[in-house]
N, C-alpha and C positions, 0 to 999 in steps of 0.2 A: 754705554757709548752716548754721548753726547749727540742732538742735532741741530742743525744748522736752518734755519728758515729759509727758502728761496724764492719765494711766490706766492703771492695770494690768488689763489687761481678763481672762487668762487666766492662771494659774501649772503646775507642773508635774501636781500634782496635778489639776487640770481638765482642760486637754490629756490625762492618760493618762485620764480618766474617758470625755473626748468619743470619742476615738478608740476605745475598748472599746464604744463606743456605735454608733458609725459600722460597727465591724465585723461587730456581731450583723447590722444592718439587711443588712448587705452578704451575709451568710451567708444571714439569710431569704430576700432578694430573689434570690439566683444558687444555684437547686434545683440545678444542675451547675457545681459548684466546678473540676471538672476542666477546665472548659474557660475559666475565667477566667485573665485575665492582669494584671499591674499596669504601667503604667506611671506613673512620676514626673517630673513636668517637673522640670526643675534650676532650682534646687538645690534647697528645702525640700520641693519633691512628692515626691522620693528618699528621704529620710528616712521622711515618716509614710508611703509606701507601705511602706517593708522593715518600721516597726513593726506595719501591719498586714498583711501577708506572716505575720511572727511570729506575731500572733495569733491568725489563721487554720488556722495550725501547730499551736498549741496548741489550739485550741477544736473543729477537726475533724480532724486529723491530714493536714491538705492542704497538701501545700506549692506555692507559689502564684508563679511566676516572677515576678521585677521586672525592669524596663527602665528605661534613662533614658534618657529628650528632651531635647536639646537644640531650643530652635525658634526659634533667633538668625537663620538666614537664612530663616525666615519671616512674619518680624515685616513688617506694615504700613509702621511707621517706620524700619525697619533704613536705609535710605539717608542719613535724617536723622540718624542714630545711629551708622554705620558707624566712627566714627575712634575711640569709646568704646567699641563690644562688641567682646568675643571670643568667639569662636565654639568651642566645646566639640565634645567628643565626645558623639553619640548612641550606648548603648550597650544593644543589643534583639539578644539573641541567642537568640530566638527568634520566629516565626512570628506577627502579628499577624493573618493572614488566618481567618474564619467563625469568629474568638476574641469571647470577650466582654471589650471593653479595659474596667479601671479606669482611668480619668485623672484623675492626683490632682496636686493643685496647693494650695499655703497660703491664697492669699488671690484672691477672684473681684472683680471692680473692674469693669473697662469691658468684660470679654469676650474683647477680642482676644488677650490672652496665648490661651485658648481655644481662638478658632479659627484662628490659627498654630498650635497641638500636635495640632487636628484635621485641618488641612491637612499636616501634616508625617505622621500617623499615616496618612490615606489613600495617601500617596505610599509607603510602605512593605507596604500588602496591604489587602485588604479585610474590618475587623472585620464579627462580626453584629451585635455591638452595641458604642459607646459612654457608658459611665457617668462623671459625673464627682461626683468628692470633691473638698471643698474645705474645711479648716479654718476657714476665715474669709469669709464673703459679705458685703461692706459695700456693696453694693448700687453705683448709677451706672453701671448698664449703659449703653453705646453698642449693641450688639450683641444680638439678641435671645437670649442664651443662659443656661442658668439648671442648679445642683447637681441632680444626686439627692441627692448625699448632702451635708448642712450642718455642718461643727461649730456654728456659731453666727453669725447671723446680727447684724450690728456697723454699725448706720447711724450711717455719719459724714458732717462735711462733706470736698469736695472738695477742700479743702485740707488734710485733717487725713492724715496717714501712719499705718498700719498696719506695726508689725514685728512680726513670727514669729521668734522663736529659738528655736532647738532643739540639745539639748545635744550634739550629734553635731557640731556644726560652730560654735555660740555658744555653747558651753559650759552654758546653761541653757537650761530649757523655760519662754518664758513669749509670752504676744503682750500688745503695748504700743500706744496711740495718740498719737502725736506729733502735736507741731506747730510747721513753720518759724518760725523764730524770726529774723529781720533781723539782721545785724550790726551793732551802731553803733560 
């Protein structure tokens, strides 16, 4: 299916603005930086975690471990999807137990990505706390779960798609709203 461009909603310049924004909140809120950890869900949460890893680095001299989730076989729908995902590597080579997790993720929709990364993080140790980031919250939860931390909040309709690119892996930083477009 084809789609249709409808909006530039973010460019590069906003994303690094939002994310300098997100990081401060993130430093007020966690008085003990030492015991924060990041986790990225794959692929885009990877990303803005390492650049807010960085900033962190640079704004208190705290370097702040990243992880990556994978949370392919904890997906809801993983059975009905099974012939189309692959399953990745989770890569946390560190202790998520009495840590305070970031869990940072692009865009928040229906929830379940969520709590698939939250069911997959308890399987691995017992945080004291998790927080979650999210650069984009376009609302339509199914799931009662909701950011701490927001880049920007994007009501669309349920048929409109949201892309995050990020120049680590799209070559540019921009988030877009599309819309399926039919084939004739």
């Amino acid at each position: 299916m084809e789609e249709k461009i409808k909006a530039r909603i973010m460019d590069s310049r906003r994303i690094k603005r939002v994310i300098h924004r997100m990081t401060t909140e993130i430093i007020e809120r966690n008085r003990n930086l030492k015991n924060l950890v990041i986790i990225g869900i794959r692929t885009r949460g990877i990303y803005i975690g390492k650049r807010i890893s960085r900033l962190i680095k640079e704004l208190e001299n705290i370097e702040i471990p990243v992880g990556v989730l994978d949370i392919t076989l904890y997906r809801d729908d993983f059975s009905e999807l099974e012939a189309q995902l692959m399953v990745k590597k989770t890569e946390i080579n560190f202790s998520v137990t009495k840590k305070n997790v970031l869990l940072i993720d692009d865009v928040l929709f229906t929830g379940r990505t969520i709590r698939a990364a939250m069911d997959s993080l308890i399987d691995l140790g017992r945080p004291k706390t998790i927080q979650l980031l999210v650069l984009i919250d376009r609302g339509h939860r199914e799931l009662p779960i909701r950011a701490d931390y927001v880049g920007k909040v994007l009501p669309t309709s349920k048929q409109e798609l949201v892309h995050v690119r990020l120049k680590e892996i799209d070559e540019n930083d921009e988030v877009l709203i599309a819309e399926p477009q039919r084939i004739k």
